[in-house]
BAFI-3210 file (N, C-alpha, C; in Angstrom, 3 decimals, decimal comma, padded with zeros to 6 digits):
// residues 207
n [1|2|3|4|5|6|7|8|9|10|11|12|13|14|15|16|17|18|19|20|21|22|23|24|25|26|27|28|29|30|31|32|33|34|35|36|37|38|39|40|41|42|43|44|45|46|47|48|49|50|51|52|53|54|55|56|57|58|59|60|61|62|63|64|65|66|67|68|69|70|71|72|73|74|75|76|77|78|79|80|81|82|83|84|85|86|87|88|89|90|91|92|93|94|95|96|97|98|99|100|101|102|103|104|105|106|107|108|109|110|111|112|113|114|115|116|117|118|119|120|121|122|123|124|125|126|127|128|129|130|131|132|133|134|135|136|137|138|139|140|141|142|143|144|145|146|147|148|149|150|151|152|153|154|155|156|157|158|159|160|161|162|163|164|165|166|167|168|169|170|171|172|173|174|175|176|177|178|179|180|181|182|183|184|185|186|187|188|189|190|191|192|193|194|195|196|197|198|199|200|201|202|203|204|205|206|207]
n.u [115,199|112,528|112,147|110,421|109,346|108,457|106,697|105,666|103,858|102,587|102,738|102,290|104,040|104,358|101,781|100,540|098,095|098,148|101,014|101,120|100,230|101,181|103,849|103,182|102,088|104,390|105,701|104,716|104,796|107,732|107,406|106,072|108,333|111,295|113,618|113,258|114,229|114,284|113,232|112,688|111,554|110,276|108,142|107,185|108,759|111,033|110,255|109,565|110,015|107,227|105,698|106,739|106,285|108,967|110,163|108,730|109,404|112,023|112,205|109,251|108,892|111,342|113,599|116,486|118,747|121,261|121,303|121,111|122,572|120,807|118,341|119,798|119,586|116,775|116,430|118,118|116,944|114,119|114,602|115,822|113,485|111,729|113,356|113,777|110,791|110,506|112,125|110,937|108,931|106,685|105,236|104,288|102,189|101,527|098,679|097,312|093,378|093,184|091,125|089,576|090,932|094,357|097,660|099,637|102,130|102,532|101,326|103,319|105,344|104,049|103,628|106,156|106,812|105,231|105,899|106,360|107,366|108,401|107,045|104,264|102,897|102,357|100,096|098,925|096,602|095,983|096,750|099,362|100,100|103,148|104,499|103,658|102,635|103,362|102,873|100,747|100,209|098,301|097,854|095,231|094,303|091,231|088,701|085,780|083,682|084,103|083,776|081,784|079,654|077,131|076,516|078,757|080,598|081,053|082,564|085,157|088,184|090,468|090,814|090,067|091,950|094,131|093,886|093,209|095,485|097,618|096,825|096,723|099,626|099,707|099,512|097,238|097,405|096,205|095,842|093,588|093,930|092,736|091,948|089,315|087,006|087,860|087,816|085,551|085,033|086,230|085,663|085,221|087,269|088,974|087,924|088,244|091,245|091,242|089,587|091,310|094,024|092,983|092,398|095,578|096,521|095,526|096,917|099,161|098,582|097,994|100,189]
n.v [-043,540|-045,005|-048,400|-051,424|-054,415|-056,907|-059,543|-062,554|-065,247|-066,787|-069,433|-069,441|-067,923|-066,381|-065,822|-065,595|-063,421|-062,067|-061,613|-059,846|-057,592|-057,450|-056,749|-053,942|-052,273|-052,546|-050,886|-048,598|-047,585|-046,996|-044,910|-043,062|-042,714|-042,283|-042,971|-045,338|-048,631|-051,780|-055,420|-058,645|-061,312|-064,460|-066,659|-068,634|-070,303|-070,389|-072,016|-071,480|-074,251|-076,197|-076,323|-078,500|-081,245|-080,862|-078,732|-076,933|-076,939|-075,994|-073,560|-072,143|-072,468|-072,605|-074,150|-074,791|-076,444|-078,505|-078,433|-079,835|-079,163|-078,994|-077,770|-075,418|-074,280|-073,395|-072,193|-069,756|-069,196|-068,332|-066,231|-064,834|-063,854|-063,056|-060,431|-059,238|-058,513|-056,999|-054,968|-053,537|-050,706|-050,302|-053,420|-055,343|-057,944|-060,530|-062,332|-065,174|-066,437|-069,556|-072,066|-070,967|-069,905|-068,729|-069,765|-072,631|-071,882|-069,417|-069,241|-070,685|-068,948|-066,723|-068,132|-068,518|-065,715|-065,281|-064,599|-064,852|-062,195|-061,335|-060,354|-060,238|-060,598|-061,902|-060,628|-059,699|-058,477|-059,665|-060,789|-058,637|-056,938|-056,378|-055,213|-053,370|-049,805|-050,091|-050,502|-052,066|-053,704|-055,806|-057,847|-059,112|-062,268|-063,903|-065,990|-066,120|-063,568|-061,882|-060,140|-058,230|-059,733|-060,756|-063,601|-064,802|-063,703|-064,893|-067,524|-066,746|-067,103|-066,289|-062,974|-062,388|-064,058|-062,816|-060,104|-060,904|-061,710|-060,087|-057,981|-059,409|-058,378|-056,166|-054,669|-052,332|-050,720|-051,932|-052,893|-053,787|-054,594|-055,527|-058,284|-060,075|-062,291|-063,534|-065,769|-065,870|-065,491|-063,456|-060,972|-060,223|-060,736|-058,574|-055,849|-056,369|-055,804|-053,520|-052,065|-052,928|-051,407|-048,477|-048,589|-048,542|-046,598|-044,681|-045,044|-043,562|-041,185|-041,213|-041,994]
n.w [111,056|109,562|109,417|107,586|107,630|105,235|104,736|103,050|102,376|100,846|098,879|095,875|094,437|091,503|090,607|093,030|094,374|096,808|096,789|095,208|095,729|098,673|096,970|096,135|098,099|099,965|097,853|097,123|100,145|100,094|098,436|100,067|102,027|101,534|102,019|104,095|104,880|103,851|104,978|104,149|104,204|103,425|104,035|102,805|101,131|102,894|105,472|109,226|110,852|112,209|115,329|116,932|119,799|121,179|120,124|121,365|123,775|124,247|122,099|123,290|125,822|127,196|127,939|128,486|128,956|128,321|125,487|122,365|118,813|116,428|118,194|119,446|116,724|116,494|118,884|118,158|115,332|115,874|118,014|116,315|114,313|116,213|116,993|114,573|114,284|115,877|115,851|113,110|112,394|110,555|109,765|107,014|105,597|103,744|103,127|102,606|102,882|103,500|103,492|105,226|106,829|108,015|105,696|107,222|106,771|107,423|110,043|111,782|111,648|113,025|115,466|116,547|117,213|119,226|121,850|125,224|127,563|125,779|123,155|124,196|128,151|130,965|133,447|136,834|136,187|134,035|130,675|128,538|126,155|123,979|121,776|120,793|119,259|116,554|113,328|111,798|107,852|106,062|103,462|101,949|100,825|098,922|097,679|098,131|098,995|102,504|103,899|103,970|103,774|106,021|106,048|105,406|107,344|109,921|109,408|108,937|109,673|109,525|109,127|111,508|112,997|112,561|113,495|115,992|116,885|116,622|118,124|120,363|120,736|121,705|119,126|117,675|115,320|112,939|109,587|106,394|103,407|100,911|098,301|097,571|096,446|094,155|093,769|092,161|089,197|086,325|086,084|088,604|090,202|088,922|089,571|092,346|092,711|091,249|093,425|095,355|094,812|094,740|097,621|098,311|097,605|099,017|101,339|101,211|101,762|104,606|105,597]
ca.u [114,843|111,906|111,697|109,873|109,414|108,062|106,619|105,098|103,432|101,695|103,701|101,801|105,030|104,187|099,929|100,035|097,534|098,813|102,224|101,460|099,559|102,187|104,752|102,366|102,050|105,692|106,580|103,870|104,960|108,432|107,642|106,104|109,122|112,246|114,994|112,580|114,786|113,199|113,899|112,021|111,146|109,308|107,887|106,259|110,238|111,602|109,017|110,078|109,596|105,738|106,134|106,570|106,904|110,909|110,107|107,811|110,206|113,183|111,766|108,635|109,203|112,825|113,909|117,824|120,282|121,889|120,577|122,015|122,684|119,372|117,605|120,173|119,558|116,046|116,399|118,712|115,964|113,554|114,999|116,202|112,412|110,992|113,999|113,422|109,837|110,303|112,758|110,448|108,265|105,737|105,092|103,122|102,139|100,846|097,875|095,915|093,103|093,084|090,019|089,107|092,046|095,898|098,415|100,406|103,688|102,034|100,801|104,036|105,964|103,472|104,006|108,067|106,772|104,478|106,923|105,991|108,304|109,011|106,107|103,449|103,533|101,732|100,270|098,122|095,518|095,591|097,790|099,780|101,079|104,006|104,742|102,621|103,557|104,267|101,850|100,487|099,623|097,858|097,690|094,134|093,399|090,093|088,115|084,813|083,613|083,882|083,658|080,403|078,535|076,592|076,053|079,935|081,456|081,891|083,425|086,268|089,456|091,910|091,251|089,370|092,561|094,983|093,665|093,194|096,989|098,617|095,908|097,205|101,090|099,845|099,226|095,850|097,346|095,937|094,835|093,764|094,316|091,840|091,481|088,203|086,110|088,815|087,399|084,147|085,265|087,593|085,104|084,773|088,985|089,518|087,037|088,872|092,257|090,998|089,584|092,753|094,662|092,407|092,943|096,886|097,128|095,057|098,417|100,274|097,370|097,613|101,661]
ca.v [-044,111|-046,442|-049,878|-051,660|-056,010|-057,383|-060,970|-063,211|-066,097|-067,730|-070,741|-069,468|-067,662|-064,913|-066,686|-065,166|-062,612|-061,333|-061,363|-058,946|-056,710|-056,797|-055,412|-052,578|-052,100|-051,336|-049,654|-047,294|-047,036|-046,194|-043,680|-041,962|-042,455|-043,031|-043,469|-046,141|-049,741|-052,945|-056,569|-059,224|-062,784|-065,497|-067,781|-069,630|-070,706|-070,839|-071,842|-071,990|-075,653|-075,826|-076,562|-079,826|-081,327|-080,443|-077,207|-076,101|-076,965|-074,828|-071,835|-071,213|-072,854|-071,828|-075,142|-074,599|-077,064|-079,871|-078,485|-080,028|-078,665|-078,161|-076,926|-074,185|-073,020|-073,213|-070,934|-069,255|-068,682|-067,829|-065,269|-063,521|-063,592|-061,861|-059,435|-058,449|-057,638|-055,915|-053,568|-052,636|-049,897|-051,717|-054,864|-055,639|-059,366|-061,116|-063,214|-065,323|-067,241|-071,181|-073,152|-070,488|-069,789|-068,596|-070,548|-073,104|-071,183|-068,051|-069,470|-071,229|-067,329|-066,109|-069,021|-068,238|-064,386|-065,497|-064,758|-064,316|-061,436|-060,189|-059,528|-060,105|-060,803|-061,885|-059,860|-060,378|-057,776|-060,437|-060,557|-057,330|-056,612|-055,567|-054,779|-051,476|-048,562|-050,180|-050,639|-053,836|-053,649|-057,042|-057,737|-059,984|-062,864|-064,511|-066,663|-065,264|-062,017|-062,413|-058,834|-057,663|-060,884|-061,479|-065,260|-065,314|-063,408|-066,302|-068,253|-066,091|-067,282|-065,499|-061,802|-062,326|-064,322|-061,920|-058,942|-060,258|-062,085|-058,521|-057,286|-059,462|-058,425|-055,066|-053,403|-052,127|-050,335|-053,170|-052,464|-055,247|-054,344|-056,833|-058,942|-061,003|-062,806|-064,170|-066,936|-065,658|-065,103|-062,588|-059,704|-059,729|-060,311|-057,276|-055,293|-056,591|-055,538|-052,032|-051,589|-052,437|-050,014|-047,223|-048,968|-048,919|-045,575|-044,126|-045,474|-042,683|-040,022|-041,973|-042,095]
ca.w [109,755|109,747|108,948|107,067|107,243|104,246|105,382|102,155|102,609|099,426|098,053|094,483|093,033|090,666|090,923|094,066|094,759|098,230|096,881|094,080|096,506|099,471|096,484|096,146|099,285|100,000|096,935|097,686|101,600|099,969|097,944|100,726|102,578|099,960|103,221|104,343|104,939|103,927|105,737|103,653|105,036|102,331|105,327|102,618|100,802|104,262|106,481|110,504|111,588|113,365|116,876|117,706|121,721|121,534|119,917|122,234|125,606|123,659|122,206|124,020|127,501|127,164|128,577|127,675|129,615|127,251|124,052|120,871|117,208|116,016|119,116|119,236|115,645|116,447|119,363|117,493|114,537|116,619|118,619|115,055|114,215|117,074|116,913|113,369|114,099|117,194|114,919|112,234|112,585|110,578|109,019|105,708|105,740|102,663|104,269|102,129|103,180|103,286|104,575|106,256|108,066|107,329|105,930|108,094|107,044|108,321|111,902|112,124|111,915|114,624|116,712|116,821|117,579|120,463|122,881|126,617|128,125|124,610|122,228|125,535|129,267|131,652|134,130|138,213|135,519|132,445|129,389|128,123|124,845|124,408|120,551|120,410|118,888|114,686|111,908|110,704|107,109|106,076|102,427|102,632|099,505|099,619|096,643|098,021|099,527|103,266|104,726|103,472|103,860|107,001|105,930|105,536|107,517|110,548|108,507|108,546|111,021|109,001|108,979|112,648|114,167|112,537|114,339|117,085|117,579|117,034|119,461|121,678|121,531|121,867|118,130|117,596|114,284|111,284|108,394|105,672|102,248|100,744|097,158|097,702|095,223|092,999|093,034|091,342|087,886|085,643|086,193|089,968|090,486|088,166|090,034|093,456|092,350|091,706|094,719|096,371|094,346|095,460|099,382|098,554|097,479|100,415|102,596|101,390|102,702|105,867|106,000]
c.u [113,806|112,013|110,713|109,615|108,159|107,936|105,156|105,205|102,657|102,656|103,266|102,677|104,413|102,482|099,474|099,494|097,883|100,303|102,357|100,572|101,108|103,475|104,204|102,585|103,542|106,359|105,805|104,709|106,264|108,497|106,777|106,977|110,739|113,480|114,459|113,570|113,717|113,807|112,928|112,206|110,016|109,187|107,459|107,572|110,584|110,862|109,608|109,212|108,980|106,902|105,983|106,907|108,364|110,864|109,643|108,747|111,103|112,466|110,840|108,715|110,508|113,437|115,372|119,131|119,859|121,132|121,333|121,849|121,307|118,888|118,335|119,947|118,512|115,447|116,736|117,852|114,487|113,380|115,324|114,506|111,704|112,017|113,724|112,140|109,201|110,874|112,033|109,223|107,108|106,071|103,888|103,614|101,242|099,929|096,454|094,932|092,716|092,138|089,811|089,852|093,418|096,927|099,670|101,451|103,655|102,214|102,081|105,231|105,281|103,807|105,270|107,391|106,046|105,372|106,612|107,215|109,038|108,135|104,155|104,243|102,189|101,586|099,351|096,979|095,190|096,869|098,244|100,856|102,105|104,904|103,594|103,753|103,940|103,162|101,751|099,586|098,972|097,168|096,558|094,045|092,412|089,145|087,090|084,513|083,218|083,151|082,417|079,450|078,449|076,678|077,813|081,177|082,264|082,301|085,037|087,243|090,321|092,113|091,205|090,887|093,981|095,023|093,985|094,749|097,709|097,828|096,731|098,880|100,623|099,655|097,839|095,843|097,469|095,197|094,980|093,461|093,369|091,738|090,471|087,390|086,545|088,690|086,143|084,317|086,104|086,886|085,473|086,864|089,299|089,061|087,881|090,188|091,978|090,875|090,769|093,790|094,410|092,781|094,534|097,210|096,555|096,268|098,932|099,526|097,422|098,973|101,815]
c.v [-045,223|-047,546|-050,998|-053,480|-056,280|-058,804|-061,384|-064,371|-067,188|-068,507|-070,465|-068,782|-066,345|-065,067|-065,961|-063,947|-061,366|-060,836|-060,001|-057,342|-056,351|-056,214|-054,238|-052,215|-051,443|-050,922|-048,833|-046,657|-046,334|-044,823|-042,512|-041,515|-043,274|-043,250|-045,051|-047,801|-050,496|-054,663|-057,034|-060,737|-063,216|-066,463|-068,870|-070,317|-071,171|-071,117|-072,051|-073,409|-075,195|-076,403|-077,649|-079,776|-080,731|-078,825|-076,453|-075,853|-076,208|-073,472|-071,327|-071,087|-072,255|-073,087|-075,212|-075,245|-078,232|-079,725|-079,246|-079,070|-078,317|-077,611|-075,382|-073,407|-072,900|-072,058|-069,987|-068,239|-067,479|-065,847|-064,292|-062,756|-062,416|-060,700|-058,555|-058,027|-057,027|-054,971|-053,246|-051,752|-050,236|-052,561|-055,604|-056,808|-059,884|-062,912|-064,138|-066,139|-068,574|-071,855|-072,302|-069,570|-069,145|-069,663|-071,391|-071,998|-070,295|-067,642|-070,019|-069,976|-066,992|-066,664|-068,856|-066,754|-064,394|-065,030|-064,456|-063,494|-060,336|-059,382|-059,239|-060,713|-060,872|-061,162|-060,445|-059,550|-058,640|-059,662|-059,472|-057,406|-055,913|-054,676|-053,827|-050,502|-048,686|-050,360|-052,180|-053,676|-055,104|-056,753|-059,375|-060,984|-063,704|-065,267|-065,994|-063,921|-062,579|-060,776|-057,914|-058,402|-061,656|-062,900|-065,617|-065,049|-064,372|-067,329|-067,328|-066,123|-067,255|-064,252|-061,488|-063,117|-063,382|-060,480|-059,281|-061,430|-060,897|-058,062|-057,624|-058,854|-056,673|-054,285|-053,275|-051,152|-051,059|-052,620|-053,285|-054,454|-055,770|-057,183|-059,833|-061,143|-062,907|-065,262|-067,084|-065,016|-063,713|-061,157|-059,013|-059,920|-059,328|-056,250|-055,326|-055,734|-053,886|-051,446|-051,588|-051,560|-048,948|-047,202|-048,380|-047,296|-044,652|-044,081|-044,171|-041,133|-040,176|-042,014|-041,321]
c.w [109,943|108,426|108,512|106,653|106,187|104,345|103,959|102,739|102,018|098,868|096,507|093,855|092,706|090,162|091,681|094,058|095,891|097,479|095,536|094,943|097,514|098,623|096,419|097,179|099,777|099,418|096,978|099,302|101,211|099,005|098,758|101,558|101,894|101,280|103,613|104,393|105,152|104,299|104,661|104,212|104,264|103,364|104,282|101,523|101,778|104,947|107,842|110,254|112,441|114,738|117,476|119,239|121,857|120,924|120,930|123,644|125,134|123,842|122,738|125,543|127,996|128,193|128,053|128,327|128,426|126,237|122,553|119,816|117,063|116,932|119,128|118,505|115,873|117,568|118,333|116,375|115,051|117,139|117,315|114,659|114,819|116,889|115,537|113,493|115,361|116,445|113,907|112,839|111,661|109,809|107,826|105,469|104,775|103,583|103,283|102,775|102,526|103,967|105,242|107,314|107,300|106,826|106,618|108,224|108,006|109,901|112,083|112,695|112,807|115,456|117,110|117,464|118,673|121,578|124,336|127,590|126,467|123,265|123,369|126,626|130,027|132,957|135,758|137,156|133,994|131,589|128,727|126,918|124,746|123,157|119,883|120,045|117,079|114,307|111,612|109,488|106,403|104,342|102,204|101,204|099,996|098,411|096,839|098,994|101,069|104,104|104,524|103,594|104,926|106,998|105,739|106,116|108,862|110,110|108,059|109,923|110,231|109,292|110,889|113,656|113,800|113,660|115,802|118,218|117,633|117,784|120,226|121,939|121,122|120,520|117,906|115,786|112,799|110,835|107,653|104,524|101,451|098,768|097,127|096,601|094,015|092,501|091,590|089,925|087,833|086,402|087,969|090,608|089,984|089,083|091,745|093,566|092,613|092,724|095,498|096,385|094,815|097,355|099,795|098,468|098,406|101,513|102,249|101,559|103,922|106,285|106,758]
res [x|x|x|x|x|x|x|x|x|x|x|x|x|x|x|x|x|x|x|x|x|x|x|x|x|x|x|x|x|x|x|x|x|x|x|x|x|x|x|x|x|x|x|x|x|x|x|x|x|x|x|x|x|x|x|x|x|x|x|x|x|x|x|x|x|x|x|x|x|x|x|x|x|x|x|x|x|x|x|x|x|x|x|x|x|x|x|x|x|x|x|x|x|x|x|x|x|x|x|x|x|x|x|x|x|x|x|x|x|x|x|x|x|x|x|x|x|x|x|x|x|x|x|x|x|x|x|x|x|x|x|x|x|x|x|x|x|x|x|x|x|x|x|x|x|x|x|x|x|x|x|x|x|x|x|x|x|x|x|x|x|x|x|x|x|x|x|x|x|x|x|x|x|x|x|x|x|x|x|x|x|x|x|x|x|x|x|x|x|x|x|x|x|x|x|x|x|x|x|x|x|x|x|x|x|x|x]
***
Protein backbone atom coordinates (compact mmCIF):
# COMPACT_ATOMS: atom_id res chain seq x y z
CA UNK A 1 0.00 0.00 0.00
CA UNK A 2 1.78 3.25 -0.60
CA UNK A 3 2.16 6.08 1.48
CA UNK A 4 1.72 9.20 1.16
CA UNK A 5 3.32 12.34 3.76
CA UNK A 6 1.60 15.44 3.40
CA UNK A 7 4.19 18.16 4.85
CA UNK A 8 2.58 22.06 4.94
CA UNK A 9 4.45 24.75 5.69
CA UNK A 10 2.79 28.33 5.21
CA UNK A 11 1.70 29.89 8.58
CA UNK A 12 -1.09 31.77 6.00
CA UNK A 13 -4.11 29.40 7.03
CA UNK A 14 -6.68 29.11 4.35
CA UNK A 15 -4.33 32.59 2.43
CA UNK A 16 -2.05 30.02 1.78
CA UNK A 17 -1.24 29.37 -1.71
CA UNK A 18 0.95 26.15 -1.31
CA UNK A 19 -1.51 24.88 1.10
CA UNK A 20 -4.39 24.98 -1.35
CA UNK A 21 -2.19 23.39 -4.02
CA UNK A 22 -0.55 20.58 -1.75
CA UNK A 23 -4.55 19.59 -1.07
CA UNK A 24 -4.78 19.16 -4.76
CA UNK A 25 -2.04 17.54 -5.02
CA UNK A 26 -3.01 14.64 -2.79
CA UNK A 27 -6.53 14.43 -3.55
CA UNK A 28 -5.54 13.99 -7.06
CA UNK A 29 -2.58 11.37 -6.07
CA UNK A 30 -5.57 9.61 -4.23
CA UNK A 31 -7.79 9.29 -6.68
CA UNK A 32 -5.27 7.68 -8.71
CA UNK A 33 -4.63 5.45 -5.99
CA UNK A 34 -7.94 5.31 -3.54
CA UNK A 35 -5.99 2.54 -0.93
CA UNK A 36 -3.31 5.19 -0.80
CA UNK A 37 -2.57 6.12 3.29
CA UNK A 38 -1.92 9.67 4.18
CA UNK A 39 0.47 10.90 7.29
CA UNK A 40 0.12 14.74 7.50
CA UNK A 41 2.71 17.02 9.37
CA UNK A 42 1.81 21.16 9.59
CA UNK A 43 5.65 22.12 10.35
CA UNK A 44 4.42 25.56 10.14
CA UNK A 45 1.64 24.91 13.62
CA UNK A 46 4.21 22.61 15.04
CA UNK A 47 7.43 23.71 14.01
CA UNK A 48 10.60 21.33 15.27
CA UNK A 49 12.81 23.59 17.47
CA UNK A 50 15.88 25.05 14.91
CA UNK A 51 19.03 23.68 16.02
CA UNK A 52 20.55 25.27 18.61
CA UNK A 53 24.39 24.23 20.24
CA UNK A 54 22.45 21.46 22.57
CA UNK A 55 20.39 20.46 19.66
CA UNK A 56 22.97 19.92 17.45
CA UNK A 57 25.28 17.58 20.10
CA UNK A 58 21.82 15.36 20.68
CA UNK A 59 20.21 14.80 17.49
CA UNK A 60 22.80 15.29 14.94
CA UNK A 61 26.12 14.45 16.78
CA UNK A 62 24.16 11.88 18.72
CA UNK A 63 25.96 12.86 21.88
CA UNK A 64 23.53 10.71 24.31
CA UNK A 65 25.03 10.10 27.95
CA UNK A 66 23.17 12.22 30.80
CA UNK A 67 20.45 13.51 28.61
CA UNK A 68 17.56 15.24 30.40
CA UNK A 69 13.69 15.65 29.64
CA UNK A 70 13.75 17.73 26.76
CA UNK A 71 16.78 16.43 24.92
CA UNK A 72 15.11 13.06 24.98
CA UNK A 73 11.85 14.29 23.41
CA UNK A 74 13.93 16.03 21.03
CA UNK A 75 15.70 12.91 20.03
CA UNK A 76 12.69 11.34 20.43
CA UNK A 77 10.96 13.88 17.75
CA UNK A 78 13.45 13.68 15.60
CA UNK A 79 13.91 10.18 15.13
CA UNK A 80 9.82 9.98 14.51
CA UNK A 81 10.53 12.56 11.69
CA UNK A 82 13.07 10.84 9.75
CA UNK A 83 11.09 7.57 10.32
CA UNK A 84 7.90 8.88 8.91
CA UNK A 85 9.66 10.00 5.79
CA UNK A 86 11.70 7.12 5.27
CA UNK A 87 8.09 5.20 5.29
CA UNK A 88 6.33 7.12 2.72
CA UNK A 89 6.66 6.32 -0.70
CA UNK A 90 6.38 9.92 -1.52
CA UNK A 91 6.17 13.16 -0.03
CA UNK A 92 4.23 16.34 -1.26
CA UNK A 93 5.72 19.42 0.52
CA UNK A 94 4.02 22.78 0.45
CA UNK A 95 7.16 25.13 -0.18
CA UNK A 96 6.64 28.67 -0.40
CA UNK A 97 9.18 31.07 -1.09
CA UNK A 98 10.44 33.72 1.55
CA UNK A 99 13.30 36.18 0.74
CA UNK A 100 14.34 34.09 -1.56
CA UNK A 101 14.62 31.11 0.30
CA UNK A 102 12.17 28.48 2.26
CA UNK A 103 10.56 29.05 5.30
CA UNK A 104 12.46 28.66 8.68
CA UNK A 105 9.74 25.99 9.70
CA UNK A 106 10.57 24.19 6.50
CA UNK A 107 14.60 24.18 6.88
CA UNK A 108 14.08 23.45 10.46
CA UNK A 109 12.03 19.81 9.24
CA UNK A 110 15.00 19.11 6.84
CA UNK A 111 17.48 19.82 9.38
CA UNK A 112 15.82 16.95 11.86
CA UNK A 113 15.85 14.70 8.39
CA UNK A 114 19.57 15.39 7.72
CA UNK A 115 20.56 12.38 9.24
CA UNK A 116 24.06 10.86 8.61
CA UNK A 117 23.67 6.89 8.52
CA UNK A 118 19.95 7.28 7.87
CA UNK A 119 18.76 9.58 5.07
CA UNK A 120 22.84 9.92 3.81
CA UNK A 121 26.29 8.60 4.69
CA UNK A 122 29.38 9.24 4.31
CA UNK A 123 31.52 7.52 2.10
CA UNK A 124 36.07 7.17 1.25
CA UNK A 125 33.93 8.12 -2.66
CA UNK A 126 31.97 11.33 -1.11
CA UNK A 127 28.49 11.61 0.31
CA UNK A 128 25.69 8.88 -0.51
CA UNK A 129 22.11 9.20 -0.34
CA UNK A 130 20.31 7.04 1.07
CA UNK A 131 16.42 7.90 0.73
CA UNK A 132 16.13 6.91 -3.06
CA UNK A 133 13.58 5.11 -4.47
CA UNK A 134 10.10 7.78 -3.25
CA UNK A 135 8.70 10.75 -4.98
CA UNK A 136 9.09 14.26 -3.95
CA UNK A 137 6.20 16.30 -5.04
CA UNK A 138 6.95 20.09 -4.16
CA UNK A 139 4.01 22.37 -4.16
CA UNK A 140 6.19 25.80 -5.25
CA UNK A 141 4.56 29.64 -4.15
CA UNK A 142 6.39 32.57 -5.46
CA UNK A 143 5.15 36.54 -5.75
CA UNK A 144 7.20 36.80 -8.99
CA UNK A 145 8.03 34.56 -11.91
CA UNK A 146 11.33 32.93 -11.10
CA UNK A 147 11.65 29.93 -13.53
CA UNK A 148 11.43 31.55 -16.83
CA UNK A 149 13.42 34.61 -16.01
CA UNK A 150 17.09 34.64 -16.75
CA UNK A 151 17.45 38.02 -14.71
CA UNK A 152 15.66 36.06 -11.85
CA UNK A 153 16.27 32.98 -11.83
CA UNK A 154 19.61 33.29 -9.28
CA UNK A 155 17.81 34.71 -7.03
CA UNK A 156 16.14 31.62 -6.39
CA UNK A 157 17.46 29.48 -3.02
CA UNK A 158 14.24 27.83 -2.59
CA UNK A 159 13.39 25.69 -5.56
CA UNK A 160 17.48 25.39 -6.25
CA UNK A 161 18.19 24.24 -2.43
CA UNK A 162 15.14 22.01 -2.41
CA UNK A 163 16.35 19.87 -5.21
CA UNK A 164 19.33 19.75 -4.42
CA UNK A 165 18.86 18.63 -0.35
CA UNK A 166 16.73 15.54 -1.60
CA UNK A 167 19.52 15.09 -4.19
CA UNK A 168 21.62 14.80 -1.57
CA UNK A 169 19.72 11.98 0.58
CA UNK A 170 19.50 10.23 -2.56
CA UNK A 171 15.97 11.20 -4.48
CA UNK A 172 16.40 12.48 -7.87
CA UNK A 173 12.40 11.96 -8.28
CA UNK A 174 11.12 16.09 -7.69
CA UNK A 175 8.79 17.58 -9.24
CA UNK A 176 7.62 21.36 -8.42
CA UNK A 177 4.14 22.04 -8.93
CA UNK A 178 4.48 25.83 -9.22
CA UNK A 179 2.08 29.15 -8.41
CA UNK A 180 4.39 32.14 -9.38
CA UNK A 181 3.53 35.71 -9.94
CA UNK A 182 0.96 36.16 -7.25
CA UNK A 183 2.33 38.82 -6.43
CA UNK A 184 1.70 40.57 -9.84
CA UNK A 185 -1.92 41.18 -9.71
CA UNK A 186 -5.51 39.21 -9.89
CA UNK A 187 -4.93 38.39 -13.60
CA UNK A 188 -1.48 36.82 -13.48
CA UNK A 189 -2.44 34.61 -9.94
CA UNK A 190 -5.57 33.32 -11.80
CA UNK A 191 -3.57 32.49 -14.78
CA UNK A 192 -0.88 30.74 -12.25
CA UNK A 193 -3.43 28.64 -10.57
CA UNK A 194 -4.55 27.26 -13.90
CA UNK A 195 -1.50 26.34 -14.96
CA UNK A 196 -1.00 24.37 -11.91
CA UNK A 197 -4.20 22.59 -12.32
CA UNK A 198 -3.19 21.43 -15.74
CA UNK A 199 0.57 20.48 -13.82
CA UNK A 200 -1.66 18.62 -11.02
CA UNK A 201 -3.68 16.71 -13.19
CA UNK A 202 -0.74 15.51 -15.41
CA UNK A 203 0.30 13.52 -11.83
CA UNK A 204 -2.27 11.14 -12.45
CA UNK A 205 -0.80 10.34 -16.25
CA UNK A 206 2.46 10.06 -14.47
CA UNK A 207 1.08 7.80 -11.40
Amino acid sequence: MTTILHIDSSPLGAASVTRQLTASIVETLRKAEPGATVAYRDVAANPPDHLSGELLQVVKFRNLDGLNERQRSELALTDELVDEFLAADTVVIGAPMYNFSVPTQLKAWIDRLAQAGRTFRYTEKGPEGLAGGKRVIVASGRGGVYSTNPALSGLDHQEAYLRTVFGFFGITDVTFIRVEGVGMGPDAKAAAFAKADEAIADLLVAA
